[in-house]
C-alpha atoms as one frame of an Amber mdcrd trajectory, in Angstrom:
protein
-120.484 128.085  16.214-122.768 129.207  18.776-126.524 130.111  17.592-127.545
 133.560  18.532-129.957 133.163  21.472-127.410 130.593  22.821-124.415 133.235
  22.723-127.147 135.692  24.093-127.736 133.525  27.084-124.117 133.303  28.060
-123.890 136.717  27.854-126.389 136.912  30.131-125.174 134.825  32.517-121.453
 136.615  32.760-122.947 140.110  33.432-125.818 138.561  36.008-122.542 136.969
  37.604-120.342 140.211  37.161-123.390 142.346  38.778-123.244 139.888  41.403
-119.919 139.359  42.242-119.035 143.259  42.290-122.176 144.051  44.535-120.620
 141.194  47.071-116.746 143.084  47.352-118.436 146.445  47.322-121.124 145.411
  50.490-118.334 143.488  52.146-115.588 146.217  51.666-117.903 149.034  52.631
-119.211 146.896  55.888-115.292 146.190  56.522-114.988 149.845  56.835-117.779
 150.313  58.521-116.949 148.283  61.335-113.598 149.273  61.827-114.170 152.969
  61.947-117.112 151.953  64.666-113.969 150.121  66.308-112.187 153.013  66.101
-114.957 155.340  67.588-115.054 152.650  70.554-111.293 152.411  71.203-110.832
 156.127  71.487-113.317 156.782  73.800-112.111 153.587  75.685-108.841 155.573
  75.701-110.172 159.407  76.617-111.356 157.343  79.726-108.291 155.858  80.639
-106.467 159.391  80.750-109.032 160.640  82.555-108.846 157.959  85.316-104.853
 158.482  85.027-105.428 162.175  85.516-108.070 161.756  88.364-106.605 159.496
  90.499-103.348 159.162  92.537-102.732 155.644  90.586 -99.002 154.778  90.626
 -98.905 150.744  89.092 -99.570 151.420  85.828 -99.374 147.669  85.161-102.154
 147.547  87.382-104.423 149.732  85.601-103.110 147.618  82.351-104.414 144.668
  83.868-107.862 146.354  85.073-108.488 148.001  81.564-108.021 144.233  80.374
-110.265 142.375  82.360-113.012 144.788  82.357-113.551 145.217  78.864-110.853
 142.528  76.881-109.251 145.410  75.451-105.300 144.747  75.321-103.598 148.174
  77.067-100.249 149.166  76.676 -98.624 152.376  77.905 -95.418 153.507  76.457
 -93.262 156.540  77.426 -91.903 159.129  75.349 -88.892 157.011  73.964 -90.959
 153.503  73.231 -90.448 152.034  76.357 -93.305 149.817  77.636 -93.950 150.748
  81.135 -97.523 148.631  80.824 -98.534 145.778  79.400-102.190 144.533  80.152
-100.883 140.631  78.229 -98.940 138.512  80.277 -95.528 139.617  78.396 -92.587
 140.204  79.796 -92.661 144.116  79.150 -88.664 143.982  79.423 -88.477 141.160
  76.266 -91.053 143.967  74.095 -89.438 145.741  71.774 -89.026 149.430  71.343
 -92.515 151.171  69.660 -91.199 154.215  69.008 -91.355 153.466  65.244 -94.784
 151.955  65.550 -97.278 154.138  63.172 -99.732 154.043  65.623 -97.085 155.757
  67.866 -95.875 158.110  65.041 -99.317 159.153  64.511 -99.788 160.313  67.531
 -96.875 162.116  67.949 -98.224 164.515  65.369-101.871 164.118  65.686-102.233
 163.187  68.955-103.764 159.967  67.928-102.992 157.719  65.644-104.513 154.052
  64.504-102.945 151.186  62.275-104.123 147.081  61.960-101.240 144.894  61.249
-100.276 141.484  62.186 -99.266 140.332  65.590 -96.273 138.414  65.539 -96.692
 138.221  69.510 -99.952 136.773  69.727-100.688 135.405  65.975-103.150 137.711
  65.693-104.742 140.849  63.243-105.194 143.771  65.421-107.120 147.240  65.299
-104.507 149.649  67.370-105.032 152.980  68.832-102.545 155.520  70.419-103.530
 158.695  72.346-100.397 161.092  73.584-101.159 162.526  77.153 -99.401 164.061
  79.652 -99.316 162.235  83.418 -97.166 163.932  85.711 -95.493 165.906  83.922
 -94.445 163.024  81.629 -95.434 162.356  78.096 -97.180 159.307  77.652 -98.930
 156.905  75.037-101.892 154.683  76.072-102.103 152.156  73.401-105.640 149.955
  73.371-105.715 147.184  70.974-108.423 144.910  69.842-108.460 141.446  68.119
-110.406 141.841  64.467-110.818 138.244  64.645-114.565 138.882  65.216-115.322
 141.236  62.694-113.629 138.678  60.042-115.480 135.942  61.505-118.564 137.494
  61.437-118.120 138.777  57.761-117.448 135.117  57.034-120.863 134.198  58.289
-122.133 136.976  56.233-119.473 135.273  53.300-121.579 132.321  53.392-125.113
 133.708  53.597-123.970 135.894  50.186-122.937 132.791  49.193-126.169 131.136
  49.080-128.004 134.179  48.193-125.395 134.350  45.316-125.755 130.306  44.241
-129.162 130.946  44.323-129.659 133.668  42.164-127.319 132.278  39.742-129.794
 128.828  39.970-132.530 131.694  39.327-130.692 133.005  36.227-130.020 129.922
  34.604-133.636 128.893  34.682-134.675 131.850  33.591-131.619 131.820  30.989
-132.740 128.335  29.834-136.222 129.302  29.362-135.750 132.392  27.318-133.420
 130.660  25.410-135.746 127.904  24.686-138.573 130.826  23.297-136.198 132.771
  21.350-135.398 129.513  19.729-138.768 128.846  19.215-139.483 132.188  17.360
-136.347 131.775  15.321-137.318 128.622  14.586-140.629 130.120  13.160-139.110
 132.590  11.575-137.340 129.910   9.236-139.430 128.001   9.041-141.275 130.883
   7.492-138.553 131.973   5.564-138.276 128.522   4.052-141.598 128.215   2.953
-141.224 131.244   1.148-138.405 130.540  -0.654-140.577 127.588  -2.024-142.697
 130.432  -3.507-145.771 129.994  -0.964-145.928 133.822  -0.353-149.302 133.900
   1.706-147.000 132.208   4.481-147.893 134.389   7.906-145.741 134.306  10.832
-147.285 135.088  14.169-144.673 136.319  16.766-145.901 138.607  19.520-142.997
 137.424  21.553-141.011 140.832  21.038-140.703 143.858  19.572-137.951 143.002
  17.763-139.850 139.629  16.653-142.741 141.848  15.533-140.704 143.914  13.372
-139.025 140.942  11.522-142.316 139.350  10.830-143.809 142.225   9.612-140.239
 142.813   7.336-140.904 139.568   6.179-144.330 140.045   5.382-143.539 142.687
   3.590-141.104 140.683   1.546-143.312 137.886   0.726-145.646 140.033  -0.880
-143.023 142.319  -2.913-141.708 138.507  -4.079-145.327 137.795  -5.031-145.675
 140.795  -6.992-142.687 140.641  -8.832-143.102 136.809  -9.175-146.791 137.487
 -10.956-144.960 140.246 -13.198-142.734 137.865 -14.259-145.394 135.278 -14.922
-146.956 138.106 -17.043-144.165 139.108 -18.646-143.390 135.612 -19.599-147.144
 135.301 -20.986-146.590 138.419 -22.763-143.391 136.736 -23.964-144.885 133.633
 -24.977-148.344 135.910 -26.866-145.528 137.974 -28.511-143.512 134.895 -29.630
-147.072 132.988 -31.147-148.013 136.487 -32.836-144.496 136.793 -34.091-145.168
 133.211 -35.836-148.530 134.380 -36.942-146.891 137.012 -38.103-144.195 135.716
 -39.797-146.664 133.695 -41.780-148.890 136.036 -42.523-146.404 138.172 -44.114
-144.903 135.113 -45.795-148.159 133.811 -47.008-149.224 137.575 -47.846-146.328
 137.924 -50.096-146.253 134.352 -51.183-149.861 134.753 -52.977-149.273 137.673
 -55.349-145.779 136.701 -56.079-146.990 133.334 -56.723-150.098 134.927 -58.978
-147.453 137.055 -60.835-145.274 134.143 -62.083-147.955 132.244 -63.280-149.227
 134.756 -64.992-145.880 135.943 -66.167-145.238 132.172 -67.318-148.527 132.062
 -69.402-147.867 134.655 -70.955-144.189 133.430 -72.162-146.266 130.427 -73.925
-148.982 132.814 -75.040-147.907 136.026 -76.447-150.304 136.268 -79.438-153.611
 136.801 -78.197-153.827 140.332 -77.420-156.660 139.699 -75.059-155.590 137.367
 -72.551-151.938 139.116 -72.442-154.245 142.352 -71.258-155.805 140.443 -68.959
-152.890 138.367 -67.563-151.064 141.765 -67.281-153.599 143.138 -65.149-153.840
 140.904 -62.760-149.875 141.002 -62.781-150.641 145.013 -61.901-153.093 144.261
 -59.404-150.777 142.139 -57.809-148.131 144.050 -57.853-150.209 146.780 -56.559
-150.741 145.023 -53.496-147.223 143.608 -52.917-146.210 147.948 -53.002-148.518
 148.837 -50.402-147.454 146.051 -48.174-144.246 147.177 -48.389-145.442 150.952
 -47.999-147.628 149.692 -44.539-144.392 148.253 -43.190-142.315 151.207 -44.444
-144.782 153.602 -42.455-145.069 151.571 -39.386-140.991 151.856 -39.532-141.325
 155.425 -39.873-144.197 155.916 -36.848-141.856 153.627 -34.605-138.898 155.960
 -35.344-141.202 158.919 -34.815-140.060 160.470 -38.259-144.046 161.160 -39.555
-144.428 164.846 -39.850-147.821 166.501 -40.554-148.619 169.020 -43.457-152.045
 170.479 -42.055-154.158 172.679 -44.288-157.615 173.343 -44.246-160.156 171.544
 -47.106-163.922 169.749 -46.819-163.921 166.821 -45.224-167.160 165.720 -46.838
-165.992 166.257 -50.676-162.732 163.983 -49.105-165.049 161.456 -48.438-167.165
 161.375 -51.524-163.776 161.074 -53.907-162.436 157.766 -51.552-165.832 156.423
 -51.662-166.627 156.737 -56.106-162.890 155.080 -55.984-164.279 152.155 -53.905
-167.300 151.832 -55.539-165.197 150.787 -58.754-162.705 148.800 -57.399-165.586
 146.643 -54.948-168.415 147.021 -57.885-170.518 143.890 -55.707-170.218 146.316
 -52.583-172.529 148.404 -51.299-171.138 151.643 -50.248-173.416 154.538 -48.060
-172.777 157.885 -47.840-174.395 160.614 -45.486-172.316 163.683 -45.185-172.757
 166.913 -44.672-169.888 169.849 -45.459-167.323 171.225 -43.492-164.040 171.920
 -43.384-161.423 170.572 -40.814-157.872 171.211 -40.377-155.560 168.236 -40.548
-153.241 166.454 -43.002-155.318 165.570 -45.978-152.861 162.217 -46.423-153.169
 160.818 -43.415-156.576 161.107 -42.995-157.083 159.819 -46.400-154.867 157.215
 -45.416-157.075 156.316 -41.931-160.161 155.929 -43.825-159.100 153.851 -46.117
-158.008 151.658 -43.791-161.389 151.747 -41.707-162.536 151.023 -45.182-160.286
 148.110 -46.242-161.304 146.269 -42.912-164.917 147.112 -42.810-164.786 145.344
 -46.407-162.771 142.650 -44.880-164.906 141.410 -41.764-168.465 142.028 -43.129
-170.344 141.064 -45.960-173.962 143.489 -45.816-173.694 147.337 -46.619-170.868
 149.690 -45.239-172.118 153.335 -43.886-169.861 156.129 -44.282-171.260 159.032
 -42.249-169.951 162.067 -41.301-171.747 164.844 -39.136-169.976 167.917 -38.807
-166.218 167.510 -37.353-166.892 163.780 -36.883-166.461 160.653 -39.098-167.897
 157.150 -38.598-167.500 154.128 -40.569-169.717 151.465 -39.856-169.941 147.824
 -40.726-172.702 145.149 -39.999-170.190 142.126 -39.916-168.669 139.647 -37.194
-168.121 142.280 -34.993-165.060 142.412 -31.999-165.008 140.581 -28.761-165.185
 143.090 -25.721-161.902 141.595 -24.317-160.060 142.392 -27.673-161.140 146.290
 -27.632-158.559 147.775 -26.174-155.599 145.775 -27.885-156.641 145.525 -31.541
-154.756 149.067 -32.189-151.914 147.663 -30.360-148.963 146.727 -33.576-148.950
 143.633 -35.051-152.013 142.190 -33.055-154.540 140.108 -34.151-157.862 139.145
 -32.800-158.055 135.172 -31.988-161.172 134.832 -33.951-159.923 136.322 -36.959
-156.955 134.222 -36.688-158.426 132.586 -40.373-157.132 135.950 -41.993-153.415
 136.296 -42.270-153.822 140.306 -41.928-150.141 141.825 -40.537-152.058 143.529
 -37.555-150.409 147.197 -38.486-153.758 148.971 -39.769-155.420 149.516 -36.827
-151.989 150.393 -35.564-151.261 153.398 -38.315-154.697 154.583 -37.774-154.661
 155.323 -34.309-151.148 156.774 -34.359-152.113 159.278 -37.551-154.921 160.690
 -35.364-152.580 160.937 -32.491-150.615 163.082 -34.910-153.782 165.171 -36.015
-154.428 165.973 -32.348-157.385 163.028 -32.735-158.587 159.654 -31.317-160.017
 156.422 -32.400-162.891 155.102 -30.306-164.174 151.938 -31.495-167.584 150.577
 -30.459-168.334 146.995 -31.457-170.358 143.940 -30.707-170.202 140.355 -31.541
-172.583 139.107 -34.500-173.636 142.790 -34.836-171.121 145.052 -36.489-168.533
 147.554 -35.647-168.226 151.478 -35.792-165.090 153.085 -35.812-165.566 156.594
 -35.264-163.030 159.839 -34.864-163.634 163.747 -34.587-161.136 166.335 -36.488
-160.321 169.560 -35.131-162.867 172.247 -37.407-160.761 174.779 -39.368
């Protein structure tokens, strides 16, 4: 199979050939013509002189004239009478051995024109000749003076001109070839390029350029291919994201996975041994009290696991609905933080509020404050301030604090910050808090620094 620039070359060649060969038969056919109808011209006025002369003078010996015409000029004269008959010949013929030319067309012609012309082949003389008839009248008879004239010359001379085409033509075509050859050669140099390019590509080196200012068309497929390259870079660095986001989601879903495990695993593991003792010990009223509460407390915890996971199910499905009513967010705040106090006795708990009412739903912010609560217990040891200043609530912690880079993700579900990886939290508090705000027309903004402390801070709509 031919390559492109080769079949393009050929191509090439055929028309330049074609163009060629058809400007040749239409120059030589036209110059034919040419010359012939010049003949022409020349014969009849060769002729309107003869029947002048006829007419003019008291000539008698036609055959005479014949052989005058003939050696003054080389035309070949022949006069014929009315009925064919040569009466002049200006060849040395034997006018009585000539046949009759009544049926000649040149003769026909001129019976109804007047004058009349044909070229056809001389069986007399081996020759092609140009004739031309003229009818006049010489005394009192109807006549035909018939001039003829060998077209040898005219084909001889368009042979020279054959044969100077020729080599105009041979050349030209040496021209085209050259040429043909050397375009062909830099086409397949820029296609060449051009896979090259393309080849380097599709070994995934994308900043691969491809310089081709041969033509247009080479422009435009460079700069398609450009184009390409960096839509295949693009997508290949999504994919290498996506398959980093993969590989973060798969390691969180393990952390996960045992976090939940070991989350479950340590009350349920707390209850049975508890539950066992007190199988062996059910007398003493005192330790069955105290086994049984920590079998509560345990219990407790394993519910609002459960719960957490039972409301992130419900936010994913987007079945939460808000109840919104109008109460003091300050008295809100005071009743979560006496129930803290007693539950984290060796915490230190600070309150600064102010009243006013808001309107939301009194659950879920409940719910989002204890949650800024559990982890502000969770992540710092010092004193936790709870302050609230008109529509606006801020819990703040003095703790470990939250890398910069982690900001934006740690509300994200399930997510976990790398240097809290020591705590097998399920990464769905943060989550339920920012949603519940979402759904109380609210925001969490977070503001944190390493080795300093945290402050996680939202505003409520006032009622």
């Amino acid at each position: 199979m031919l390559k492109l620039h080769q079949h393009f070359s050929l191509r090439l060649i055929f028309v330049f050939f074609i163009a060629i060969l058809c400007s040749f038969l239409v120059s030589y056919f036209a110059m034919k013509h040419n010359q012939i109808s010049q003949l022409k011209n020349t014969l009849q006025s060769q002729a309107n002189l003869i029947e002048i002369t006829l007419n003019s003078s008291n000539l008698k010996d036609l055959q005479k004239l014949a052989k005058q015409v003939k050696k003054a000029n080389s035309y070949r004269l022949t006069i014929i009478d009315k009925d064919g008959v040569v009466l002049a010949e200006s060849n040395d013929i034997d006018i009585k051995q000539m046949e009759n030319h009544s049926f000649r067309n040149e003769i026909l012609d001129a019976k109804e024109k007047g004058i009349g012309s044909d070229i056809r082949y001389s069986k007399t003389l081996n020759v092609d000749f140009l004739y031309l008839a003229k009818d006049i009248t010489y005394n009192g008879e109807d006549l035909y003076i018939r001039l003829a004239v060998s077209i040898k010359k005219i084909e001889d001379g368009f042979f020279a001109i054959w044969l100077k085409i020729g080599i105009i033509f041979a050349f030209a075509l040496l021209i085209s070839f050259i040429l043909s050859y050397l375009l062909n050669k830099k086409i397949s140099f820029e296609i060449n390029k051009i896979l090259a390019g393309l080849n380097e590509i599709s070994e995934k080196s994308y900043k691969t350029r491809i310089n081709s200012k041969f033509a247009t068309e080479f422009v435009e497929i460079s700069e398609k291919i450009h184009a390409l390259a960096d839509k295949l870079a693009k997508r290949d660095k999504q994919k290498r994201k996506h398959a980093a986001k993969l590989r973060l989601a798969n390691r969180q879903k393990d952390d996960i996975i045992s976090a939940i495990s070991h989350e479950f695993k340590n009350p349920i593991t707390i209850i049975l041994g508890y539950a066992s003792s007190l199988q062996e010990d059910l007398e003493n009223q005192e330790i069955r009290n105290k086994f049984l509460e920590k079998i509560k407390t345990n219990a407790s915890k394993l519910s609002k696991m459960i719960d957490r996971l039972a409301l992130t199910t419900k936010i994913e499905n987007g079945n939460l609905k808000t109840h919104k009513t109008n109460f003091d967010i300050a008295l809100l705040l005071a009743d979560i933080v006496v129930v803290y106090k007693e539950k984290y006795s060796d915490r230190n708990f600070i309150l600064e509020t102010k009243s006013k009412f808001i309107n939301a739903d009194k659950t879920m912010i409940e719910m989002v404050i204890c949650n800024l609560l559990d982890n502000a217990i969770k992540y710092s040891q010092d004193d936790i301030l709870i302050k609230q200043t008109s529509s606006k609530c801020s819990i703040i912690d003095y703790g470990a604090g939250i890398d910069e880079n982690e900001l934006s993700k740690i509300t994200k579900k399930f997510y976990r910050c790398d240097n809290f990886s020591w705590n097998n939290s399920l990464g769905l508090g943060l989550y339920i808090v920012n949603y519940l705000l979402k759904l109380n027309d609210s925001k969490l903004v977070i503001e944190s620094k390493l080795d300093e402390g945290s402050t996680f801070s939202f505003e409520l709509l006032p009622s």
